[in-house]
N, CA and C atoms as a LAMMPS dump frame, in Angstrom:
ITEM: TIMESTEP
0
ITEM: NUMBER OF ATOMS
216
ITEM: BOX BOUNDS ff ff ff
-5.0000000000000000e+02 5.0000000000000000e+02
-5.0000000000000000e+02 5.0000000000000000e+02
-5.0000000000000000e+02 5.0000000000000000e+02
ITEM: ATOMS id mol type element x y z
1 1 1 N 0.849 -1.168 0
2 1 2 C 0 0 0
3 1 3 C 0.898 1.234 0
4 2 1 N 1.155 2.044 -0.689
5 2 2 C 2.269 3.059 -1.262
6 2 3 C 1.572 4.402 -0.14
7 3 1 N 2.265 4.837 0.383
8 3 2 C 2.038 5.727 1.577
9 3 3 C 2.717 6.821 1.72
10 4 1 N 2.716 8.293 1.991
11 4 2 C 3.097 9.645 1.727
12 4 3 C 2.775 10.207 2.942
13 5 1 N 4.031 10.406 3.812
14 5 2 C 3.663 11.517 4.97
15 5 3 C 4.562 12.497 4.536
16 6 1 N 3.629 13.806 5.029
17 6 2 C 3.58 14.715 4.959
18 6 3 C 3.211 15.71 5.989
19 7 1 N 4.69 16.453 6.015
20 7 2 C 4.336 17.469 7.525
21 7 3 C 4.203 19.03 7.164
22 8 1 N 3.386 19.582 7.609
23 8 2 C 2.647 21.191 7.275
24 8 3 C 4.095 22.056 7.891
25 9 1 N 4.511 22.951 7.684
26 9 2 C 5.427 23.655 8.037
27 9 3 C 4.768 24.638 9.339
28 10 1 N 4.068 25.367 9.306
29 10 2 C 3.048 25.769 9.532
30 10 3 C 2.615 25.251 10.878
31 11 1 N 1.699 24.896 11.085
32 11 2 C 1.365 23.862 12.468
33 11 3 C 2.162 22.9 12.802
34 12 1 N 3.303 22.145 12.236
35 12 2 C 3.576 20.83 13.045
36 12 3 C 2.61 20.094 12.715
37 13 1 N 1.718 19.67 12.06
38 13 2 C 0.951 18.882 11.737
39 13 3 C 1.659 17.712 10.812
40 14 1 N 0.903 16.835 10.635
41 14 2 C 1.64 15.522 10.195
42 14 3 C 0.108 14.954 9.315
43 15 1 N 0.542 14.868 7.716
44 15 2 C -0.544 14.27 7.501
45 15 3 C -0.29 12.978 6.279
46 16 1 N -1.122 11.877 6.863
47 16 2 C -0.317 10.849 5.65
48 16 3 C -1.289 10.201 5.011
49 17 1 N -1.162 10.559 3.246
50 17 2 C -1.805 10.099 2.406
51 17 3 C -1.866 8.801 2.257
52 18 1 N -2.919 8.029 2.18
53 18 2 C -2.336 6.479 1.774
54 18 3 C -3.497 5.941 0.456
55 19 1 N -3.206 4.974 -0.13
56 19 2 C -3.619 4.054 -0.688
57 19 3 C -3.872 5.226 -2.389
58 20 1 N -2.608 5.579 -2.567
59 20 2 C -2.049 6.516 -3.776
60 20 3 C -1.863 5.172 -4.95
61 21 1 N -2.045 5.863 -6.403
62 21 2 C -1.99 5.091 -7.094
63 21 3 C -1.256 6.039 -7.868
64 22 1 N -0.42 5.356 -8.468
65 22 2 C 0.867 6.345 -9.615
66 22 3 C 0.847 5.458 -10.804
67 23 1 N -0.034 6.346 -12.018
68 23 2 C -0.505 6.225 -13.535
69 23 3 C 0.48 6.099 -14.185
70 24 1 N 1.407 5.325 -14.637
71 24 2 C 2.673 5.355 -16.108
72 24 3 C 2.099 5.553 -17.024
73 25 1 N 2.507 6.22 -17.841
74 25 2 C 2.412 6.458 -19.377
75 25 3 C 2.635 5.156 -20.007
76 26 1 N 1.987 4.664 -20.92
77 26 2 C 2.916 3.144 -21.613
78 26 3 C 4.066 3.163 -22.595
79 27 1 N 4.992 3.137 -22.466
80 27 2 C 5.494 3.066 -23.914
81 27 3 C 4.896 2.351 -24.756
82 28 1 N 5.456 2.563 -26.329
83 28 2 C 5.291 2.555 -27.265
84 28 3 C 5.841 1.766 -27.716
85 29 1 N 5.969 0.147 -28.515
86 29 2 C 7.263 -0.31 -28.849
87 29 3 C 7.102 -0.063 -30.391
88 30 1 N 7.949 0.44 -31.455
89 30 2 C 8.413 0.29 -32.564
90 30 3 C 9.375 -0.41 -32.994
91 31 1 N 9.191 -1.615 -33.832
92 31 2 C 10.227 -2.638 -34.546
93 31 3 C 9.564 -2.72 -35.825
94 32 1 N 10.676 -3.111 -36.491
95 32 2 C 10.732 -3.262 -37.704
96 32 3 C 11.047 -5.341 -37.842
97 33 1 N 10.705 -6.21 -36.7
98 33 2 C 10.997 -7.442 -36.609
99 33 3 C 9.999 -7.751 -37.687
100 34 1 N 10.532 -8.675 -38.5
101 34 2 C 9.958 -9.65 -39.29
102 34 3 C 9.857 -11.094 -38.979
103 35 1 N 9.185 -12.337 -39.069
104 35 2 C 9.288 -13.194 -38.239
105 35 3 C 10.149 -14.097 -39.475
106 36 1 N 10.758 -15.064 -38.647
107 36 2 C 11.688 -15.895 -39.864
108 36 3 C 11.059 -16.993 -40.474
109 37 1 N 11.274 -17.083 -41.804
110 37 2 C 10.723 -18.134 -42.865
111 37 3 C 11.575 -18.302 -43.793
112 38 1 N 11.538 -19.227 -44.278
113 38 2 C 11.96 -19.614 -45.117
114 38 3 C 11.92 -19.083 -46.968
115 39 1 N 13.128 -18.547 -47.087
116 39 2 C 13.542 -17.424 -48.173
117 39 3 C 12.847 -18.24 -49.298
118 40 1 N 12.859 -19.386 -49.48
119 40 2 C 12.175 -20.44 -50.767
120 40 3 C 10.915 -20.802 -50.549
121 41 1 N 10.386 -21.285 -49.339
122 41 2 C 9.285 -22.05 -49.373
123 41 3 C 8.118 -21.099 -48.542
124 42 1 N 8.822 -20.098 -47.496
125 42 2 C 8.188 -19.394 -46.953
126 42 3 C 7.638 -20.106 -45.678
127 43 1 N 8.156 -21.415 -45.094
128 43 2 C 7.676 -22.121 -44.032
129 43 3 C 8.279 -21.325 -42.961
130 44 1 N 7.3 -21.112 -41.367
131 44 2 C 8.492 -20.837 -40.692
132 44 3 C 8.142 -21.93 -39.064
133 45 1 N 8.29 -21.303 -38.531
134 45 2 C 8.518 -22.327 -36.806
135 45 3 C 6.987 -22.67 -36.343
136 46 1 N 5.704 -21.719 -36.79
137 46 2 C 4.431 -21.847 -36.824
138 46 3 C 4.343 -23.136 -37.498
139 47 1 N 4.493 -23.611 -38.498
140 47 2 C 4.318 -24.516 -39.191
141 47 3 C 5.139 -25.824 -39.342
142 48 1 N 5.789 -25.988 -38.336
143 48 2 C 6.325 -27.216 -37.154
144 48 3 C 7.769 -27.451 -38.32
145 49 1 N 8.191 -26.684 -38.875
146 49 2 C 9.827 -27.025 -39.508
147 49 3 C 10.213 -25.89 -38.817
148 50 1 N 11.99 -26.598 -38.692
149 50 2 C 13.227 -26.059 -37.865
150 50 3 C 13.403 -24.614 -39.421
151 51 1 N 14.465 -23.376 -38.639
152 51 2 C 14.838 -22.132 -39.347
153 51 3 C 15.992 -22.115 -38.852
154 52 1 N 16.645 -21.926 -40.124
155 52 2 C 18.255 -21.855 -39.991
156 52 3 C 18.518 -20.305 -40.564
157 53 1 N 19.697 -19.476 -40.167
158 53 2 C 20.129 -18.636 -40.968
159 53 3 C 21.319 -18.76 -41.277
160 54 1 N 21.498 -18.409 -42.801
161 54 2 C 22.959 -18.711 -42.963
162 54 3 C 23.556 -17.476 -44.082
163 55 1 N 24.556 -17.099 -43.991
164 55 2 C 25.103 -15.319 -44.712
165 55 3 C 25.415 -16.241 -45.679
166 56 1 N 24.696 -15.341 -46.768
167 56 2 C 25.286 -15.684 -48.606
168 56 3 C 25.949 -14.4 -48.616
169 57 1 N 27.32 -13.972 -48.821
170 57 2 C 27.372 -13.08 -49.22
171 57 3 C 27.312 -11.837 -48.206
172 58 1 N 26.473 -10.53 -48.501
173 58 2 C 26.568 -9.283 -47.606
174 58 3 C 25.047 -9.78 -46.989
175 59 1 N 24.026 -10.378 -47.173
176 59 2 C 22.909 -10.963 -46.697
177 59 3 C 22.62 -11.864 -46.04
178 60 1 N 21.388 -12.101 -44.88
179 60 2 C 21.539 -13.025 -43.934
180 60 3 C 19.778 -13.93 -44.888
181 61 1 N 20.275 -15.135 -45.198
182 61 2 C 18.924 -15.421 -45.504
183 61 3 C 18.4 -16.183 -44.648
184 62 1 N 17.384 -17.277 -44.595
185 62 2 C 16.595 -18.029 -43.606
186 62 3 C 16.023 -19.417 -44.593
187 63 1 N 16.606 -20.195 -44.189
188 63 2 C 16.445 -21.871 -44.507
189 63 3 C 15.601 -22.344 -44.015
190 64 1 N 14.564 -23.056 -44.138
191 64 2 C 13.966 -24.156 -43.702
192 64 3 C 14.786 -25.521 -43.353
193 65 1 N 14.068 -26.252 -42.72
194 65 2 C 15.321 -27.769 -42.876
195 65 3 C 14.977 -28.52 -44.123
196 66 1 N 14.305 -28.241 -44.664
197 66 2 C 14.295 -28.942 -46.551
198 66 3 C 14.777 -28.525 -47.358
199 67 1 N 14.973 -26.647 -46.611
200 67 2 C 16.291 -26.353 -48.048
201 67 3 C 17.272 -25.851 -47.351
202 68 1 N 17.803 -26.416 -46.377
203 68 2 C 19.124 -25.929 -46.107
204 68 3 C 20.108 -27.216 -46.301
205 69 1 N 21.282 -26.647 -47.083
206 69 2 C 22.025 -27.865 -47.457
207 69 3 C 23.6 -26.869 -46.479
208 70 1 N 24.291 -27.753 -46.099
209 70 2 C 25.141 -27.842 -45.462
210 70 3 C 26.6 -27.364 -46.083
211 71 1 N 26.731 -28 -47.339
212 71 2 C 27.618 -27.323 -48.656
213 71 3 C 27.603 -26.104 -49.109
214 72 1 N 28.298 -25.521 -49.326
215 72 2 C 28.55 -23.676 -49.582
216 72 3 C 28.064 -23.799 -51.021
């Protein structure tokens, strides 16, 4: 129970607020996440096959386990 005493300058008085509730603002989240699938078949982890990523190059693509071959 979040509780606030508070003394009057004034009288010596003593007075304590209780059962205060403190409102947050929510953030906001912004992403640009895409979920991973498969660059060929378009399968991804929803649809009960494993996702691999593997760099061709300057790019990261995303394998399924039916088309990811192990050989460069």
């Amino acid at each position: 129970m979040p509780q606030i005493l508070a003394s009057q300058i004034k009288r010596g008085d003593v007075l304590l607020f209780q059962d205060l509730y403190f409102i947050k603002e929510r953030t906001q989240i912004r992403s640009t996440v895409k979920e991973a699938a498969c660059s060929i078949c378009d399968k991804c982890l929803e649809d009960g096959v494993s996702v691999t990523a593997k760099k061709i190059g300057e790019q990261m693509r995303f394998f399924c386990q039916y088309h990811f071959s192990k050989d460069p």
